[in-house]
C-alpha positions in Angstrom: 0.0 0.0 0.0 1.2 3.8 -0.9 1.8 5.8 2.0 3.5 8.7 0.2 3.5 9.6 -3.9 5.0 12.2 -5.1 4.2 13.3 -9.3 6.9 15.8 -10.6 7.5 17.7 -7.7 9.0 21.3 -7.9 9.6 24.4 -5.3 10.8 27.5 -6.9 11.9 30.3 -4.9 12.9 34.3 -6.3 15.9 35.6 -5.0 16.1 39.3 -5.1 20.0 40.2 -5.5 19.4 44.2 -5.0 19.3 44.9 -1.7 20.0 48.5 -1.2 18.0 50.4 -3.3 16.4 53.9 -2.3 12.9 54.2 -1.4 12.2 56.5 -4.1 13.0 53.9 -6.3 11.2 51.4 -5.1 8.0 53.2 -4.9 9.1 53.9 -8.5 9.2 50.5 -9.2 5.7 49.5 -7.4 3.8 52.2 -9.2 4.3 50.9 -12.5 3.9 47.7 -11.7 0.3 48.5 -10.7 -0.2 51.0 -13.5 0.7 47.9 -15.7 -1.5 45.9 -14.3 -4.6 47.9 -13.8 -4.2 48.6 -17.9 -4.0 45.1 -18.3 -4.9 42.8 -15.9 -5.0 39.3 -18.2 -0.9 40.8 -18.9 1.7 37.9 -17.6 3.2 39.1 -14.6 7.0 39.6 -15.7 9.7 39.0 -13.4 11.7 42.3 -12.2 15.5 42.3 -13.3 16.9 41.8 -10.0 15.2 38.7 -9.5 16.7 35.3 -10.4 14.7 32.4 -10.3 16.0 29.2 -7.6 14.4 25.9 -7.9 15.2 24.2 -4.5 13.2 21.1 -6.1 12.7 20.1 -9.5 10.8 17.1 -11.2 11.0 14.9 -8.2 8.9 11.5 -8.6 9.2 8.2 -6.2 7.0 6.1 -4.4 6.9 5.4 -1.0 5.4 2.0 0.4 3.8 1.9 4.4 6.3 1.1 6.4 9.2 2.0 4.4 12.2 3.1 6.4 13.9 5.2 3.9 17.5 7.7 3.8 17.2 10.7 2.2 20.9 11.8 1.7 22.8 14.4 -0.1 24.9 17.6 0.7 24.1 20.8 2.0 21.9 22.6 -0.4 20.8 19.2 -2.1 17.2 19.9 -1.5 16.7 17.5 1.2 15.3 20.0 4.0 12.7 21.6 1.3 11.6 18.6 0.3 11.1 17.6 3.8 9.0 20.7 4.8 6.5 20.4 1.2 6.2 16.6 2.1 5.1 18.0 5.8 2.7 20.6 4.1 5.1 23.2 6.0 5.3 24.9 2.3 3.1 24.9 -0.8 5.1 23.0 -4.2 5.4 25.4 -7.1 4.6 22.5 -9.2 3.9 18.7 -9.0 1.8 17.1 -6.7 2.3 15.0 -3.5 -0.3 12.3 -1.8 0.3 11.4 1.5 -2.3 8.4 3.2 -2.5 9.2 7.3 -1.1 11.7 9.4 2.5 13.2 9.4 4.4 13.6 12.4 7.9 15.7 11.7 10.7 16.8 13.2 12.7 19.1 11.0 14.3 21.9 13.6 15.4 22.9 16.6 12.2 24.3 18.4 9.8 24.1 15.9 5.9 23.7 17.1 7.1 24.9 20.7 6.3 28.3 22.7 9.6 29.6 24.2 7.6 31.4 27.0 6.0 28.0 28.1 6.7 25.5 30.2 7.5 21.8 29.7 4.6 20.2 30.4 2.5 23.0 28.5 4.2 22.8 25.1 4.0 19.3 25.2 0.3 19.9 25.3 0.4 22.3 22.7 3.1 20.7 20.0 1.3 17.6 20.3 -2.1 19.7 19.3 -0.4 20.7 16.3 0.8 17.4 15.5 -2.5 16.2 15.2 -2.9 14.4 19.0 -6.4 14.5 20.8 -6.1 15.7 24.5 -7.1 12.2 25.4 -4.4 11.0 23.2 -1.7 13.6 24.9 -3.3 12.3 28.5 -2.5 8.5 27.7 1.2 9.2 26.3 2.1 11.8 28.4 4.1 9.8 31.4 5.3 8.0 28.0 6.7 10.7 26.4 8.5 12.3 29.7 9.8 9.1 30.5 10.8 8.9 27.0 12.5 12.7 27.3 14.4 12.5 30.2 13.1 16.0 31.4 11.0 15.4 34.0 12.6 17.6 36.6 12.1 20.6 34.2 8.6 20.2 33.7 7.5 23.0 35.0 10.8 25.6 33.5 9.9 28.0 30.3 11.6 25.9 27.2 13.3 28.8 26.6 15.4 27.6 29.4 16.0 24.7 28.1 19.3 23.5 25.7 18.9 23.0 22.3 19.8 19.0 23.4 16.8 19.0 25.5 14.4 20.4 23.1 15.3 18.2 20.9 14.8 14.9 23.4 11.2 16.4 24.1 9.9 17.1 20.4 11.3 13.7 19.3 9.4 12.2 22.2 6.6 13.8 21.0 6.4 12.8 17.3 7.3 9.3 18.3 4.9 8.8 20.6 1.8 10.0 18.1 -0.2 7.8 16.4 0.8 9.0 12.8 1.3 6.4 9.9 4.5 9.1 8.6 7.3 10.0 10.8 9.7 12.3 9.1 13.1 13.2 10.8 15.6 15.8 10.0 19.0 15.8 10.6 18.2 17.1 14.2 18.9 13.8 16.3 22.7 15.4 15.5 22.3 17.9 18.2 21.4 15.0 21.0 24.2 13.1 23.2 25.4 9.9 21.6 23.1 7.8 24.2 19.6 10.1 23.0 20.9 9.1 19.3 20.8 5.2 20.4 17.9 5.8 22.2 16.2 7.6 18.8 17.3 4.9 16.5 16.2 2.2 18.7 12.8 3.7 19.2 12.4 4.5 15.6 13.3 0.9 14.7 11.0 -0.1 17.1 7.6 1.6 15.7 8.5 0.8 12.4 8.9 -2.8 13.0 5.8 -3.0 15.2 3.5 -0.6 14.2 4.1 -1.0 10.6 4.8 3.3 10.2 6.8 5.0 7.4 10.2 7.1 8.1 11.4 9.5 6.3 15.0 10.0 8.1 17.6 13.0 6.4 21.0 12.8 8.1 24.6 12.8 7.2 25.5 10.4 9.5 26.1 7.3 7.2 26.3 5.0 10.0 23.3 5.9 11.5 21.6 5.5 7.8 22.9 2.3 7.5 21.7 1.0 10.6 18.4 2.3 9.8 17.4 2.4 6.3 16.0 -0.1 3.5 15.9 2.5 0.9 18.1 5.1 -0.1 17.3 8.3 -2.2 20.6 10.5 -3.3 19.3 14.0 -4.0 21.8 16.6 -5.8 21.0 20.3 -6.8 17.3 19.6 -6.0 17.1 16.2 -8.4 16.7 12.4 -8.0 20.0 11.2 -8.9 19.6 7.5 -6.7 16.8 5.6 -5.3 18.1 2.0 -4.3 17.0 -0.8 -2.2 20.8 -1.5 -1.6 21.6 0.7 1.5 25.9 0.7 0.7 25.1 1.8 -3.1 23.3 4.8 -1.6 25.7 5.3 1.2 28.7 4.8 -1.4 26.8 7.4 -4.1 26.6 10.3 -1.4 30.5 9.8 -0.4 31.5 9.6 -3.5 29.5 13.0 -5.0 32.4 15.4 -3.5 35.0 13.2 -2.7 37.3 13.0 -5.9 36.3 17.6 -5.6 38.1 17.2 -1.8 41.2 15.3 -2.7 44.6 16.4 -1.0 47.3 14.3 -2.0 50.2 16.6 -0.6 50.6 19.3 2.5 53.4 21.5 2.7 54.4 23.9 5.8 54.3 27.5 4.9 57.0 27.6 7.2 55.7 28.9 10.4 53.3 25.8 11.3 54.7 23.2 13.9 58.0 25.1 14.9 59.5 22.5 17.6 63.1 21.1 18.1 62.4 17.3 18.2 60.5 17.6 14.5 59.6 20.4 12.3 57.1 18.8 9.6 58.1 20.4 6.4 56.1 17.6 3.2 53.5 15.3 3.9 52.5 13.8 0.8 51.2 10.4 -1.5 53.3 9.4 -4.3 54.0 6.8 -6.6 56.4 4.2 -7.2 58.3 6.9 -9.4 58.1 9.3 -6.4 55.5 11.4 -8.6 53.0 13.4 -6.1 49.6 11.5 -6.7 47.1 12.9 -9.6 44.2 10.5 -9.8 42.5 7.5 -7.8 44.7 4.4 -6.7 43.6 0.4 -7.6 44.6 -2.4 -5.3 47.4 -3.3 -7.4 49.1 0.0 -7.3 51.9 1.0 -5.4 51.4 4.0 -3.1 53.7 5.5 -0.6 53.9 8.3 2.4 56.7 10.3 2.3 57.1 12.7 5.5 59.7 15.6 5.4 60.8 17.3 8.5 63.8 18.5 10.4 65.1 17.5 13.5 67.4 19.9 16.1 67.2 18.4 19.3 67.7 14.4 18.5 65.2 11.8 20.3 64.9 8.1 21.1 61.6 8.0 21.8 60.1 10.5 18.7 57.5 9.1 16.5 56.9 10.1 13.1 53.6 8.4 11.2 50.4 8.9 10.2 46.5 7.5 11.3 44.7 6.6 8.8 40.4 6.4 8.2 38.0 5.4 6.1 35.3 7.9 4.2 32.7 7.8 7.6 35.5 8.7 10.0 36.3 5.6 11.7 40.3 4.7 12.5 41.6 2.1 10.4 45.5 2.2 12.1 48.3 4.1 13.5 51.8 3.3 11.8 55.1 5.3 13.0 58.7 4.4 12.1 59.8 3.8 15.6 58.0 0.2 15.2 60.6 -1.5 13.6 62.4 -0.5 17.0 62.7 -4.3 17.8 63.1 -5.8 14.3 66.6 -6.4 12.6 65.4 -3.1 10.3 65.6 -1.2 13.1 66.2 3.0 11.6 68.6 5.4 13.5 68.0 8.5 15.7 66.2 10.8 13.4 68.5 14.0 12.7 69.1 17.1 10.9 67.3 17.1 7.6 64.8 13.8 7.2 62.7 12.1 4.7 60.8 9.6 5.6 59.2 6.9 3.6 56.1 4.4 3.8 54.5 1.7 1.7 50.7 2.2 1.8 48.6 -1.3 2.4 46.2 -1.3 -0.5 46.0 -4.7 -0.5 44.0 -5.3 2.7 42.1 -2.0 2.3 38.5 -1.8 0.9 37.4 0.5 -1.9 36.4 4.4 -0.8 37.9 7.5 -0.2 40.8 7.3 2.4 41.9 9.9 5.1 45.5 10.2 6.4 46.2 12.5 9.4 49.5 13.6 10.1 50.9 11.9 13.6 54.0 12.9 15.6 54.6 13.0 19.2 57.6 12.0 22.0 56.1 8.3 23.5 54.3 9.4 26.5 55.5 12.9 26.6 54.0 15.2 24.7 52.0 15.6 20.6 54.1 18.2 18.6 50.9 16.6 15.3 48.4 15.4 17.1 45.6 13.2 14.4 42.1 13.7 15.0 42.5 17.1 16.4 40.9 18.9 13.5 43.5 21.7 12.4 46.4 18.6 11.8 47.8 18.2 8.3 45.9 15.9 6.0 45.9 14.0 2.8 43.7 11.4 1.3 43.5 9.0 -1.9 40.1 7.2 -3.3 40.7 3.5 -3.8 39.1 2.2 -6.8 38.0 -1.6 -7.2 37.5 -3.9 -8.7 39.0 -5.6 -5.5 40.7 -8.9 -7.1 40.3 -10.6 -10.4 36.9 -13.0 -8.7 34.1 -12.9 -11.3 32.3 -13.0 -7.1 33.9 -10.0 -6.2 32.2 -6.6 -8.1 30.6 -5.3 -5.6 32.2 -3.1 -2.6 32.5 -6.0 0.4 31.1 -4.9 3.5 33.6 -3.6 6.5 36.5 -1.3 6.4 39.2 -4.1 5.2 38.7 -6.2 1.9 41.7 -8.4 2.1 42.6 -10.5 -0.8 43.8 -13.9 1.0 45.2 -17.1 -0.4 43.3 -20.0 0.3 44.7 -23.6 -0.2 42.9 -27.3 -0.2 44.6 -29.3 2.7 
């Protein structure tokens, strides 16, 4: 059974680009536009110069089944939010049409449906009104819903007192605990704790499962879209560019859309950056096997290599020089620093004066995606002269490229962070 159909959907807005003219102009301007008008008034409207047309969505068209749990993904400015808020009847489509079968519960920002002036317990009463819910309805799920907020000692405070953490926890509460057939989530869940977030996901899984209702869920969190989702639906400058029942195409299609854009194969210090005595970075780069810096995407049977430049004043035993690498949604893959061949027969020397350092990258047991590698150094247990993961530390990154090995049962991206190509052997 439908639960949502959407026919050629489009929102257009007018964006005015002149924003400082004089009054006397403008009352110019509105005079002969009536005068035009009142000549005329069958006359198409024309559009005045400084106004450029912006169609946020434009010949949309997908079906939605009850009890679909579906991502809607794409970057910022994709269209996802609009088409959230005509889907909610928040705003009027400029063209198209849209048939939804129940009632909508959403959730698209921060403090939306609630009165900052009242309390708790009274917005609760009045968001849930606009959502739909009968005061009966409120009466039976309000202990529910509390329970369900974790804000039950600030009942009684204005919401304008409130973070924007717990506003969220009580309007989610809310629209979960409705009776509507469509629940439609922004990416708001981002501003709760990590524990809220489980607790969100759970609860949505839950009334889906059970009570058989449709989710619409926007977020950029891949993970929490994979967890979730059946369905994806890639959206791109306001168009359907994916709509897949295989959760990893859809996940792989939104990474991929800016990641060959965002790139950085090399860093270079402009000379003032990371001034210590025990290692001044200087290059931290990809190359070839040639020693070329790296131009375009890498396959598994490349060979690829870290090269990190530096100078060293004040010589230590215990300095180490690497990197951290991780995968396109965040997560560390490994650490690797050249003080670990300390105990091996390979053993380097005491880094001094001017260094280069040089590192075969492991292709071979890496899966296909877009690869991050942060810039590590630091004195073992002492102190972090690069510190990864810290947000301002240099970074480069590659996009690996399959097929992964020559199997005609291998061309499709494997599951998991690591894809390694193993010999196997009859015994």
């Amino acid at each position: 059974m439908l639960a949502i159909k959407v026919e050629n959907l489009g929102k257009r807005y007018l964006l005015r680009h002149q924003r400082h003219q004089r009054l006397y102009d403008l009352l110019g301007d509105y005079v002969h536009r009536i005068s035009r008008r009142l000549k005329n008034p069958l006359a198409e409207r024309s559009k005045p110069a400084n106004v450029e047309e912006f169609w946020a969505l434009r010949e949309l068209s997908f079906n939605v089944e009850q009890g679909d749990r579906i991502g809607i993904v794409g970057h910022n400015g994709a269209g996802k939010s609009t088409l959230l808020k005509v889907l909610s009847r928040i705003t009027d489509p400029t063209e198209g049409r849209i048939s939804l079968k129940g009632r909508v519960s959403s959730l698209l920002e921060v403090g939306t449906g609630f009165h900052p002036d009242l309390t708790g317990r009274e917005n609760i009463y009045l968001n849930a009104s606009i959502l739909g819910m009968r005061r009966n309805e409120i009466k039976r799920n309000f202990d529910a819903i509390v329970d369900f907020s974790g804000v039950e000692k600030f009942l009684d405070t204005p919401i304008k007192r409130y973070s924007s953490g717990m506003q969220v926890r009580l309007a989610f509460a809310i629209a979960a605990h409705l009776t509507s057939e469509i629940l439609i989530v922004d990416e708001v869940l981002a501003v709760g704790d990590m524990e809220f977030q489980k607790k969100c996901m759970g609860k949505m899984d839950e009334i889906s499962h059970k009570e058989g209702r449709t989710i619409l869920f926007v977020s950029h969190n891949m993970g929490a879209v994979l967890q979730l989702c059946k369905r994806v639906i890639c959206m791109e400058k306001g168009h359907l560019t994916l709509d897949t029942n295989d959760v990893n195409e859809g996940v792989q299609k939104y990474l991929a859309m800016s990641s060959s854009a965002n790139l950085v194969s090399e860093w270079k210090n402009p000379g003032n950056l990371y001034d210590d005595e025990n290692f001044k970075p200087l290059r931290f780069g990809l190359y070839d096997v040639y020693g070329n810096p790296l131009s375009a995407s890498v396959r598994h049977n490349d060979k690829l290599y870290v090269e990190i430049e530096g100078e060293v004043k004040e010589p230590a035993q215990d300095l180490c020089v690497g990197y951290a690498m991780h995968s396109q949604q965040g997560t560390l893959l490994f650490w690797t620093y050249q003080s670990d061949q300390a105990e091996s027969k390979n053993e380097l020397p005491v880094l001094n004066g001017h260094v280069c350092l040089r590192s075969r990258v492991p292709l071979e047991v890496l899966n296909t995606g877009e690869k991050r590698l942060d810039l590590s150094i630091n004195l073992y247990n002492k102190k972090w002269i690069v510190q990864p993961g810290s947000g301002e530390q240099p970074k480069i990154s590659f996009n690996l490229e399959g097929p992964l090995n020559p199997s005609p049962y291998c061309v499709l991206r494997r599951s998991g962070d690591f894809a390694i190509d193993n010999n196997w052997k009859l015994i």
